[in-house]
MARBALO-926174 format. One line per field, with one value per residue (C-alpha): residue in three letters; x, y, z; residue number from 1. Coordinates in Angstrom, 2 decimals. Layout:
MARBALO-926174
rest = c(ALA_...)
X = c(X_...)
Y = c(Y_...)
Z = c(Z_...)
nr = c(NUM_...)
end
This chain:
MARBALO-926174
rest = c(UNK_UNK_UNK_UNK_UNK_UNK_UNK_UNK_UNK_UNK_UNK_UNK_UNK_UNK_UNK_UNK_UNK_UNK_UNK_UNK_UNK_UNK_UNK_UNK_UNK_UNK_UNK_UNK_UNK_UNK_UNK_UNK_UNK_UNK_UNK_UNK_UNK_UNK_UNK_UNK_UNK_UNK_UNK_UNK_UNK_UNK_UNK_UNK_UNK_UNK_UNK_UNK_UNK_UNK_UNK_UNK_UNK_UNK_UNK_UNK_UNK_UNK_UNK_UNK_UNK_UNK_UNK_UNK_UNK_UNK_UNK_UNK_UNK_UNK_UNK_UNK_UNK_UNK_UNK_UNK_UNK_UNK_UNK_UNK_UNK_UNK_UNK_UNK_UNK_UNK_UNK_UNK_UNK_UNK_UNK_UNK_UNK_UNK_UNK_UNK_UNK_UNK_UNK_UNK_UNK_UNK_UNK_UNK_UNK_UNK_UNK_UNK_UNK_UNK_UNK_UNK_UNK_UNK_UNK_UNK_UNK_UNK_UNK_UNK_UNK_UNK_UNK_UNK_UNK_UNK_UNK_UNK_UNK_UNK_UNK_UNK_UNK_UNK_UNK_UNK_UNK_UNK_UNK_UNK_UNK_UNK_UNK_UNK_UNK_UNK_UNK_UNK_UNK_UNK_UNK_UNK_UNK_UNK_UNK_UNK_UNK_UNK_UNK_UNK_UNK_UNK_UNK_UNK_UNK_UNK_UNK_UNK_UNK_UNK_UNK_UNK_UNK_UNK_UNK_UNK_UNK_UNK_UNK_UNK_UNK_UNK_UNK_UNK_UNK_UNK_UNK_UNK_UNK_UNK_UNK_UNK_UNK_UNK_UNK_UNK_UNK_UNK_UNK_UNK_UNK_UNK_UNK_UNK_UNK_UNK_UNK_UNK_UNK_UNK_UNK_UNK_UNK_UNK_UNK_UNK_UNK_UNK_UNK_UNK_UNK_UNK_UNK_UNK_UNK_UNK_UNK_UNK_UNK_UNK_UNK_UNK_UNK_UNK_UNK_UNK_UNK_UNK_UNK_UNK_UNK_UNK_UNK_UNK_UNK_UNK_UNK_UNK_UNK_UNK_UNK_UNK_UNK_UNK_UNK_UNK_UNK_UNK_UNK_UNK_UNK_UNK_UNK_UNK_UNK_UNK_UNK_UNK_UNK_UNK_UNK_UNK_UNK_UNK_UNK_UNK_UNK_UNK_UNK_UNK_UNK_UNK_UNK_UNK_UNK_UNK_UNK_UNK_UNK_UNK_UNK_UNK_UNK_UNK_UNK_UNK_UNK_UNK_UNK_UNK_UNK_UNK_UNK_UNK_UNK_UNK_UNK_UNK_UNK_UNK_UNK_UNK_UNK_UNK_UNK_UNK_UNK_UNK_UNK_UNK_UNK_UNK_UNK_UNK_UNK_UNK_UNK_UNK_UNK_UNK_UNK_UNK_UNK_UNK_UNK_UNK_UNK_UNK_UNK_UNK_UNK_UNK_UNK_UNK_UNK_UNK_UNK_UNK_UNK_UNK_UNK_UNK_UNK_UNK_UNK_UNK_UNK_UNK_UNK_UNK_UNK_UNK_UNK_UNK_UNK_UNK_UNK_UNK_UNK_UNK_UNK_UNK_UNK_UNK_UNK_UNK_UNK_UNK_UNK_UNK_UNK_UNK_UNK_UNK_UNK_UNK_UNK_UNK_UNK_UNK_UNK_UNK_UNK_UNK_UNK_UNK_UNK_UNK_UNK_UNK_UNK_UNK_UNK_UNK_UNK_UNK_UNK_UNK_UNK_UNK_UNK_UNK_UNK_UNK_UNK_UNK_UNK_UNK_UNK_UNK_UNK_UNK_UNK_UNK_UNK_UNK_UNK_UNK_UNK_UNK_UNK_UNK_UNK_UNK_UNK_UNK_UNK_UNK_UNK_UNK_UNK_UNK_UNK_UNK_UNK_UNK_UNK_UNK_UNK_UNK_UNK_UNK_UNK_UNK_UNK_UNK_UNK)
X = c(-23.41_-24.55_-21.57_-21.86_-19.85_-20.53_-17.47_-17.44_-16.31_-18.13_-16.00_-13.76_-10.75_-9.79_-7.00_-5.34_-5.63_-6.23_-8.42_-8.69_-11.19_-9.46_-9.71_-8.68_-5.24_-2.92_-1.40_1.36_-0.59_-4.38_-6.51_-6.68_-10.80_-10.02_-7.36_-10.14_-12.93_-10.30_-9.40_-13.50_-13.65_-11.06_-13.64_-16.06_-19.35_-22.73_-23.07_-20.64_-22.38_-19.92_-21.28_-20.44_-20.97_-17.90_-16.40_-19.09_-18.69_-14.99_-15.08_-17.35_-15.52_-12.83_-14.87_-17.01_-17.68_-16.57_-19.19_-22.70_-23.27_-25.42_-25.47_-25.08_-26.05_-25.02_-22.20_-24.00_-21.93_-20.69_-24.74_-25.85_-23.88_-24.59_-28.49_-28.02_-27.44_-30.84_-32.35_-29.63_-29.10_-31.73_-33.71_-31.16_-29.83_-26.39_-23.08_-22.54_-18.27_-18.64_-14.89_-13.89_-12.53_-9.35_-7.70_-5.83_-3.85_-6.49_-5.75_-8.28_-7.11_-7.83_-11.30_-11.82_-11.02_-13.36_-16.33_-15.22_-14.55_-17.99_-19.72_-18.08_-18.76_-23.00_-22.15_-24.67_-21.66_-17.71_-15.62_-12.18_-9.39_-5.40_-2.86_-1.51_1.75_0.91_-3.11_-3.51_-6.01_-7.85_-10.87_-10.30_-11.70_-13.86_-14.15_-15.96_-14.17_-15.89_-14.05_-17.31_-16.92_-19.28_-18.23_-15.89_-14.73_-13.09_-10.05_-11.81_-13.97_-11.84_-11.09_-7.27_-7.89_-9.70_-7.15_-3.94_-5.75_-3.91_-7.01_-8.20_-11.17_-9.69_-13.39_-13.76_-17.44_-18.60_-22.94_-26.04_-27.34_-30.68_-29.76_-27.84_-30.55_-32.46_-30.54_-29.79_-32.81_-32.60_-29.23_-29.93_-27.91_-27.68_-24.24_-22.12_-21.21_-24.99_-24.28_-25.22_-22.95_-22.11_-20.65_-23.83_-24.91_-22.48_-24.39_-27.88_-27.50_-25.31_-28.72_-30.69_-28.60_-27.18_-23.85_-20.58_-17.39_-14.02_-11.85_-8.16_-5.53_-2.01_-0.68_-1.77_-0.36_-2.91_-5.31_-3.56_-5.99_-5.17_-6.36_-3.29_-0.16_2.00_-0.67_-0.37_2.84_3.54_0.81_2.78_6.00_4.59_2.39_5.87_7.37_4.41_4.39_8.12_8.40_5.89_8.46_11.04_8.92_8.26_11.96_12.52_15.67_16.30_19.52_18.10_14.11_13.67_13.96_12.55_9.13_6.83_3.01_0.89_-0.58_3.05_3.97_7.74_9.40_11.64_15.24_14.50_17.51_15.71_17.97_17.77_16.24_13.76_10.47_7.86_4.18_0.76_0.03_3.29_4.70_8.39_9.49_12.38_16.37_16.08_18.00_16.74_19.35_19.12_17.47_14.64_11.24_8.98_5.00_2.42_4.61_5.60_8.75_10.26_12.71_15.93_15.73_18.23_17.40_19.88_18.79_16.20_12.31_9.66_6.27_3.59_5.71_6.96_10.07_10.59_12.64_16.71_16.73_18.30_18.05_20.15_21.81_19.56_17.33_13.03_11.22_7.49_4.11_3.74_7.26_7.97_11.51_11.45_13.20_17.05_17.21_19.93_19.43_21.67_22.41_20.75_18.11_14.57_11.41_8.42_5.31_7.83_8.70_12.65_13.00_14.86_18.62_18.52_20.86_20.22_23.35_23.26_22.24_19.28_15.56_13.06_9.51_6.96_8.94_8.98_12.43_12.96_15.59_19.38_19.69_22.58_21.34_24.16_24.98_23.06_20.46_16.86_13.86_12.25_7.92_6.84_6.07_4.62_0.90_0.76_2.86_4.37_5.78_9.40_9.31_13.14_13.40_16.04_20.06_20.09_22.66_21.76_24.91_25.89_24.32_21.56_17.94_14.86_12.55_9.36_7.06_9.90_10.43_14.02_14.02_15.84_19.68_20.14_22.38_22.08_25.70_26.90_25.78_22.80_19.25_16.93_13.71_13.65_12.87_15.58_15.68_16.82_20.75_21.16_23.39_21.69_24.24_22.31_25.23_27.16_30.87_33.38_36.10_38.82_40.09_43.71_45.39_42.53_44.09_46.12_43.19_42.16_42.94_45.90_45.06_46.47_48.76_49.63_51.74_51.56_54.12)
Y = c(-24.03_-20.18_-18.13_-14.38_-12.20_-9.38_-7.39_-5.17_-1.86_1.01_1.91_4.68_3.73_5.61_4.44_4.86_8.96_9.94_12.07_8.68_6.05_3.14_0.34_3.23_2.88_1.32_-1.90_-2.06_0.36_-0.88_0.13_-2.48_-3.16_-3.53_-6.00_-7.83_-7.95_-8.66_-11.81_-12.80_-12.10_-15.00_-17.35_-16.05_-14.92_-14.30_-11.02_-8.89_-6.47_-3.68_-2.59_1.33_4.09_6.20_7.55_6.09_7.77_7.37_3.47_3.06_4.91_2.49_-0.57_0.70_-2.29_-4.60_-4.68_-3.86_-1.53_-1.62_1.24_0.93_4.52_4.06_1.24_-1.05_-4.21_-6.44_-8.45_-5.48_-4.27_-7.78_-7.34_-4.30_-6.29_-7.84_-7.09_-7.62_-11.56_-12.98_-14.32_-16.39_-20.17_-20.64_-19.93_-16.50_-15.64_-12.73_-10.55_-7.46_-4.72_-4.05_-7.46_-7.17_-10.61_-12.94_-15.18_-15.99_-19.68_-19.25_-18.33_-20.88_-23.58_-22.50_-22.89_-26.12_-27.07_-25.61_-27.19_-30.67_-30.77_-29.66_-27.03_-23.98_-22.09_-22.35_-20.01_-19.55_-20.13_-20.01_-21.24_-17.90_-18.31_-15.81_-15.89_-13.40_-10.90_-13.02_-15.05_-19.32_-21.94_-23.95_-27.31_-30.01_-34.13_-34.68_-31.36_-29.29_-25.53_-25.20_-21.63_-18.43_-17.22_-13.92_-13.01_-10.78_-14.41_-17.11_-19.60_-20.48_-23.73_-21.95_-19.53_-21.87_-22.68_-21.26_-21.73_-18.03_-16.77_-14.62_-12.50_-14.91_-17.28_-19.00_-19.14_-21.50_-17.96_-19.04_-19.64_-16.65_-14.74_-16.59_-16.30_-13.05_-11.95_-13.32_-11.75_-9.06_-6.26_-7.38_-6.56_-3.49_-2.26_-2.19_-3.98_-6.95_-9.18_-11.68_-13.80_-14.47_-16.73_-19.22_-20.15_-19.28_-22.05_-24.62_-24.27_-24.79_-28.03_-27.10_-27.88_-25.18_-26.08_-24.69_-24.19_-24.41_-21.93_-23.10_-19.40_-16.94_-14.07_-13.83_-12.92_-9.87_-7.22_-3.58_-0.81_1.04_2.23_-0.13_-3.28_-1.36_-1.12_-4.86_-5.75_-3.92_-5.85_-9.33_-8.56_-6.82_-9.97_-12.46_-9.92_-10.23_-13.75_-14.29_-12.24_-14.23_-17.51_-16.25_-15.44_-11.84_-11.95_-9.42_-8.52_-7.08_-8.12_-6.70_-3.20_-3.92_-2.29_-3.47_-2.80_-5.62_-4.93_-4.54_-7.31_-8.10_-10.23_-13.07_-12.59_-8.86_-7.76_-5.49_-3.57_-3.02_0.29_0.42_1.37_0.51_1.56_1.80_-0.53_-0.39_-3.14_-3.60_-6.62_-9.16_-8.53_-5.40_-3.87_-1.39_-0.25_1.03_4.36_3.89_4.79_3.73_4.39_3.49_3.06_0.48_-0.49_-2.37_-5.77_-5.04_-1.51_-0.69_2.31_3.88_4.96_7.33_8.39_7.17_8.70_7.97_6.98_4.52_2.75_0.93_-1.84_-1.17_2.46_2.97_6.33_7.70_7.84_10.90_11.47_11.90_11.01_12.95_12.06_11.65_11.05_7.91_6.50_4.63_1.98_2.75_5.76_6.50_9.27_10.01_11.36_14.56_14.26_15.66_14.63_15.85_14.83_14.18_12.04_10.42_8.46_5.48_5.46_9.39_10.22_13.20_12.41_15.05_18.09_18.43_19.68_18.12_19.43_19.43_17.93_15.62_14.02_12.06_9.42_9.08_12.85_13.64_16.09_18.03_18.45_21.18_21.85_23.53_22.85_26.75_25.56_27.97_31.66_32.34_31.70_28.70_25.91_25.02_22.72_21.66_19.58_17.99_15.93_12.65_13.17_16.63_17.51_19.96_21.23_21.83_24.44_25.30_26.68_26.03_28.46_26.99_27.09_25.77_23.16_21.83_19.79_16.96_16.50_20.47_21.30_24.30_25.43_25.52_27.58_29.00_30.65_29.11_31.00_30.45_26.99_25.66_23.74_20.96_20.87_24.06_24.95_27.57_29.84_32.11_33.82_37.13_36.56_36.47_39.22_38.97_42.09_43.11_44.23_43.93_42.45_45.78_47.66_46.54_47.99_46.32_44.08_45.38_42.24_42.40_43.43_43.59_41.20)
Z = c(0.94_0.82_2.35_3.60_5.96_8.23_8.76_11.98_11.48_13.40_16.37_16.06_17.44_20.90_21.09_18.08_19.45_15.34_13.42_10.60_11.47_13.46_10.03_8.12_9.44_6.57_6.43_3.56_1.30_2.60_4.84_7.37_6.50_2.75_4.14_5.89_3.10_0.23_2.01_2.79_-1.17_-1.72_-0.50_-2.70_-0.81_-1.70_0.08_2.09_4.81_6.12_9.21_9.50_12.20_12.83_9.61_7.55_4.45_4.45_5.10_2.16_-0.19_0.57_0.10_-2.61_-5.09_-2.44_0.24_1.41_3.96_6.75_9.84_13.51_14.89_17.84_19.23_21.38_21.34_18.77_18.65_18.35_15.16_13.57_14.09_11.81_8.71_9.32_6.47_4.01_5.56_7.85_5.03_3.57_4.22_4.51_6.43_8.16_8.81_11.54_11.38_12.89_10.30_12.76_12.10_9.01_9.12_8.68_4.95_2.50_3.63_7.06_6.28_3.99_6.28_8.94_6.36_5.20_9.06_9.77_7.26_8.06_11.40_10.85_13.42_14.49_15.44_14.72_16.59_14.97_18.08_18.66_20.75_21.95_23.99_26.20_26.44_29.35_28.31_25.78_26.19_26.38_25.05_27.55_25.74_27.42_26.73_23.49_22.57_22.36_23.05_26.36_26.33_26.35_29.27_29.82_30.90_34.56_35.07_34.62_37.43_37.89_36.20_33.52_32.93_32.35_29.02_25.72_23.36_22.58_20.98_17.91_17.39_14.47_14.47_11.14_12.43_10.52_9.10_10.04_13.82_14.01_13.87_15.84_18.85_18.26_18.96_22.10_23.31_25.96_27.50_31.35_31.53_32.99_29.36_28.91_25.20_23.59_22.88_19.98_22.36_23.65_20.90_21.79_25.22_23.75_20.90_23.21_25.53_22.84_22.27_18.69_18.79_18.89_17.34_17.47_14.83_15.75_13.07_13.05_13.15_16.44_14.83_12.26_15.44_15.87_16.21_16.20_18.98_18.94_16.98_18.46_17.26_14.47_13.76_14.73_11.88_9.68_10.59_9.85_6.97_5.36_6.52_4.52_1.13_1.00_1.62_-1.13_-3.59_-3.03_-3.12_-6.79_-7.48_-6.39_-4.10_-1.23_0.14_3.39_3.70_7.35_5.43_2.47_2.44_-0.35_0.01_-0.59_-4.50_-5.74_-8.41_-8.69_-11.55_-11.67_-11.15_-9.78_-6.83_-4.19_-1.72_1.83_2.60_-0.60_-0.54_-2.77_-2.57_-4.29_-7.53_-8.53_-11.31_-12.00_-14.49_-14.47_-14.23_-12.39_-10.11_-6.99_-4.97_-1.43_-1.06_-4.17_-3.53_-6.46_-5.98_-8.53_-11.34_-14.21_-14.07_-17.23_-17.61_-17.21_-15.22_-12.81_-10.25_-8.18_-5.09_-6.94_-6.41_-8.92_-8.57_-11.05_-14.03_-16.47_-17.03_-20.41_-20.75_-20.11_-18.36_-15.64_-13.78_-10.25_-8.20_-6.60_-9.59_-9.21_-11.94_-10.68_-12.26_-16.28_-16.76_-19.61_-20.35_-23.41_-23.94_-23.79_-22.05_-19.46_-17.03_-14.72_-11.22_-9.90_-12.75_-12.60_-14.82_-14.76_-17.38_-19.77_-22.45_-22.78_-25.95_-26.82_-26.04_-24.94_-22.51_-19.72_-17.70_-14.82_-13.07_-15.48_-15.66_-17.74_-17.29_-20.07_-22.58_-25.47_-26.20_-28.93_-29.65_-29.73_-27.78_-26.02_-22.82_-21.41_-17.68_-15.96_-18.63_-17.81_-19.57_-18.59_-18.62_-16.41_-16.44_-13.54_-15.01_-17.23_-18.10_-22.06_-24.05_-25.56_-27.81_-28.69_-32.17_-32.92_-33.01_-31.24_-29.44_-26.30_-24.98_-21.44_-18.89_-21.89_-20.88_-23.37_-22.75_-23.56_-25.75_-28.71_-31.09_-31.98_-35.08_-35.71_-35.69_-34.56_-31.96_-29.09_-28.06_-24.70_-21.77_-24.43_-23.56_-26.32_-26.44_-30.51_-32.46_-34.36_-37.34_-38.95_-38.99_-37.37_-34.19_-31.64_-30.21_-27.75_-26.00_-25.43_-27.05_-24.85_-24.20_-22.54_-20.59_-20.52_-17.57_-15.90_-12.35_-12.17_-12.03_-8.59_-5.34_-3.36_-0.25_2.89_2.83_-1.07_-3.81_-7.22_-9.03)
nr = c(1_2_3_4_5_6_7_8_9_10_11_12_13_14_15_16_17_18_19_20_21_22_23_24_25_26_27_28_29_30_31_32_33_34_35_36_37_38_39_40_41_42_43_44_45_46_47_48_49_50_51_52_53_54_55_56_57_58_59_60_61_62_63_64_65_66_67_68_69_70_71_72_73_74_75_76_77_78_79_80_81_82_83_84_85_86_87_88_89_90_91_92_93_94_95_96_97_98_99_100_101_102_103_104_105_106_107_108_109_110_111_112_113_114_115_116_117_118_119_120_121_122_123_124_125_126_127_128_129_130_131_132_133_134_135_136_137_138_139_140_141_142_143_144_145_146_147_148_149_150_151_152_153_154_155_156_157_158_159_160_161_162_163_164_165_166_167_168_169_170_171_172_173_174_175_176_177_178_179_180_181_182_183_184_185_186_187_188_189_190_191_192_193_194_195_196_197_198_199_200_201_202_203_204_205_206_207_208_209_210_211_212_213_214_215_216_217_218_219_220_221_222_223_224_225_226_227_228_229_230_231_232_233_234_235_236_237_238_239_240_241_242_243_244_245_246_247_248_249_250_251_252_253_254_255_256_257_258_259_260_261_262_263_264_265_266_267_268_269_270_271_272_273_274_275_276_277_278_279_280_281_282_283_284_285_286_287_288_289_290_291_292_293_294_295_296_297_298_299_300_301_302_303_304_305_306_307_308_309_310_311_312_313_314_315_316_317_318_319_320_321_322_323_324_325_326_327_328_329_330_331_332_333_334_335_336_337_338_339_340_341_342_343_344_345_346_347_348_349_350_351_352_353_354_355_356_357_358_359_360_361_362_363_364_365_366_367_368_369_370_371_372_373_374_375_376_377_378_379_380_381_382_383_384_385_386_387_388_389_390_391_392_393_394_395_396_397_398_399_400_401_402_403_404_405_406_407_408_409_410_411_412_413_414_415_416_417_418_419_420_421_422_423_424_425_426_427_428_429_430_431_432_433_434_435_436_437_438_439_440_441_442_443_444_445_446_447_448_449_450_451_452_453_454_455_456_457_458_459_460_461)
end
C-alpha cells in the first residue's frame, strides 16, 4: 500500500498572541511542524503535502527537503485546506494520513499503526481516537454495536448520553486516497463558520456505505494539540520527559531529569552523568564517561569521551577527548580543545585552538589563537585580537610558558619552548628559547610614607 500525508499548517495561531507562525513555536529545539512531518517520515511516505497560508515562506524554509507544499489562500476549514493538495494526490491509489502541524507528540509508531490498522480492517476512513480522562471539549466517538464509527459528535451537540463517552477524535484520519477525494468534493459549507469541514467525510462515506473505523492509541497525551503557550509549554514538559527517558534507556543517567533540558536531536553516550539544571540544545553530540554538572549549557557542539564540564557554556565548539573546562568558563563559536587540555574557571575562548594537555587555568582570554601543546597559561592572561577595526592572530608554539597577568597583542608568533615573564605586554614575536620581559623595572621609593599629609586622626610613628 501507497502511503501519503497532508499535514495542516495554515492558520496563524491567535492565540499563541506572537509575531512567529503558530507550528513555528519550538518543541525541544523543533519547530512543532518539523516535529510532525519527521515522525510521518518514519513511516516512510510516498509524498508529503504541507499545506501553507500564514507564514508561508517561513514554514517552508523549515521543511525544505522534507515536504511538498501546497497553498490555502484563504482558511476555509480543515476540507477545505486538504482539497488544496489536489493536484499533488488525487490521482494516486493508496492511503492518505491527514495531521495537523500544531500537534507535536504524535510517534512515528503511532502513525504506523493506524496504516497497518487501516489497511487491515479495508477501511475508507480510520480516524485515530483516545481515551481522554477528561473529554469535555473534544469531539466522541459515536460507535454503533459492531464497533463502527457512525459519527463525531461535538462537544456544543452532544446528548447527555453522548457526552459521558471518553473516546475523542485526536484530528488524526488515515482516508482510501481515492475516496477522499471523492467525498470531498461533496463537503459543503452549511455551517455557521461558513467552512468546510474534514469531518464531513466521515458521514458522507458512512452514507455511501464504505465503512469508518476507529483506531484506538494507548497514550491521550500524544493528542495534545497546541493553541496556546500554556499547550505549549505542557508539550514541552512531556516531550522533555520522552527525549530524556530515551537517554537513560540507552545508558545516560540523570541526577535530576525534571530539569534536565535536552532538545530532541541531541545524542548522549553510554555511561554519561547529566546534572539537574543543564541545558543542552541544537545538534549537539557529547560521548561516553562524561560528566555535566548543574549550570552547563552546551548548544551545537561535539563533546568528546571522557569530558567533564563544570557548570560552563559551550556554543558552537569542540571538545576532544579528556578536557574538562569550568566552573564559569564560555567556550563561544570556533573554539577546539584537543585532547588533554584543562581549562579552568572564569575562562573565555573564542575561535581558538587549545592543544593537547595545555592548561589555561583561570581568569584568562583566548580569542583568535592557536595554542599548541604542553603550554602552561597563567592566571589573568589576555589574548589582545582586536583594534578597534579588524581582528588578528596569536599564534602560541609547544612547551611555552605564558606567565601570569601577560597581554599578547596580536598579530605575534611565540615559538616553541619560549617563555613571556609575568605581568608583560607582548606586542613582539619571540623565539625559540627566549623569555619576553615587557615591563618597567621596579623601584622601590624610600621614605616615601613620610611624604604624605597626616590624617586628621593620625600620627606618624
Amino acid at each position: 500500500m501507497e502511503k501519503y500525508v497532508v499535514v495542516l499548517a495554515a492558520g496563524k495561531g491567535t492565540r499563541m498572541k506572537s509575531k512567529l507562525y503558530k507550528v513555528l513555536h519550538q518543541v525541544c529545539g523543533k519547530a512543532m511542524v518539523e516535529h510532525v512531518v519527521d515522525a510521518t517520515r518514519a513511516v516512510k511516505p510516498s509524498k508529503i503535502v504541507t499545506i501553507v497560508g500564514h507564514g508561508a515562506e517561513d514554514v517552508e524554509k523549515v521543511l525544505a527537503g522534507k515536504s511538498e507544499f501546497a497553498m490555502q489562500e484563504k482558511q476555509l476549514g480543515t476540507g477545505h485546506a486538504v482539497m488544496q493538495a489536489e493536484g499533488q494526490l488525487a490521482a494516486l491509489e493508496g492511503a492518505t494520513l491527514v495531521v495537523t502541524g500544531d500537534t507535536p507528540l504524535f510517534t512515528s509508531e503511532t502513525f504506523e499503526k493506524l496504516f497497518a490498522y487501516h489497511e487491515e480492517e479495508s477501511n475508507a476512513a480510520t480516524v485515530l481516537t483516545a481515551e481522554a480522562p477528561d473529554p469535555f471539549g473534544y469531539g466522541r466517538i459515536i460507535r454503533d454495536d459492531q464497533g463502527n464509527v457512525l459519527r463525531i459528535v461535538e462537544q456544543k451537540d452532544g446528548k447527555p448520553e453522548e457526552l459521558k463517552v471518553k473516546e475523542i477524535n485526536t484530528g488524526v484520519f488515515c482516508f482510501d486516497n481515492q475516496e477522499l477525494w471523492s467525498a470531498l468534493k461533496q463537503v459543503g459549507n452549511d455551517n455557521s463558520q461558513g467552512e468546510y469541514y474534514l469531518t464531513d467525510v466521515l458521514e458522507i462515506l458512512r452514507k455511501a456505505g464504505k465503512k469508518v473505523g476507529a483506531y484506538k492509541m494507548p497514550d491521550f497525551s500524544e493528542s495534545l494539540g497546541v493553541n496556546d503557550r500554556v499547550a505549549l509549554a505542557e508539550a514541552t514538559r512531556i516531550m522533555q520527559r520522552r527525549i530524556n527517558e530515551g537517554h537513560m534507556r540507552d545508558g545516560v543517567t540523570f541526577i535530576d531529569p525534571a530539569t534536565a533540558y535536552i532538545d530532541a536531536d541531541v545524542e548522549i553516550g553510554n555511561d554519561t552523568v547529566i546534572e539537574g539544571g543543564v541545558t543542552i540544545k541544537g545538534h549537539t553530540v557529547i560521548g561516553s564517561d562524561c560528566l555535566i554538572t548543574s549550570g552547563s549549557r552546551i548548544v551545537d557542539s561535539q563533546i568528546g569521551n571522557g569530558v567533564t564540564v563544570t557548570s560552563s557554556t559551550i556554543e558552537e565548539s569542540i571538545m576532544e577527548d579528556n578536557t574538562d573546562i569550568g566552573p564559569n568558563s564560555h567556550l563561544r563559536p570556533k573554539a577546539l580543545i584537543k585532547r588533554g587540555a584543562h581549562l579552568g574557571n572564569f575562562v573565555e575562548v573564542k575561535k581558538a585552538e587549545i592543544g593537547e594537555n595545555t592548561k589555561v587555568g583561570h581568569l584568562t582570554y583566548v580569542g583568535d589563537a592557536t595554542l599548541g601543546k604542553d603550554i602552561n597559561v597563567g592566571c589573568g592572561v589576555i589574548f589582545s585580537n582586536f583594534d578597534g577595526v579588524k581582528k588578528f592572530h596569536t599564534t602560541v608554539g609547544d612547551k611555552s610558558f605564558i606567565g601570569a597577568g601577560s597581554t599578547l597583542v596580536s598579530p605575534i608568533n611565540v615559538a616553541d619552548h619560549a617563555f613571556i615573564a609575568a605581568d608583560s605586554t607582548i606586542t613582539k614575536d619571540v623565539g625559540k628559547y627566549e623569555m619576553a620581559i615587557a615591563r618597567g623595572r621596579q623601584v622601590n621609593k624610600e621614605d616615601y610614607w613620610h611624604k604624605l599629609p597626616l590624617s586628621e586622626d593620625e600620627e606618624w610613628k
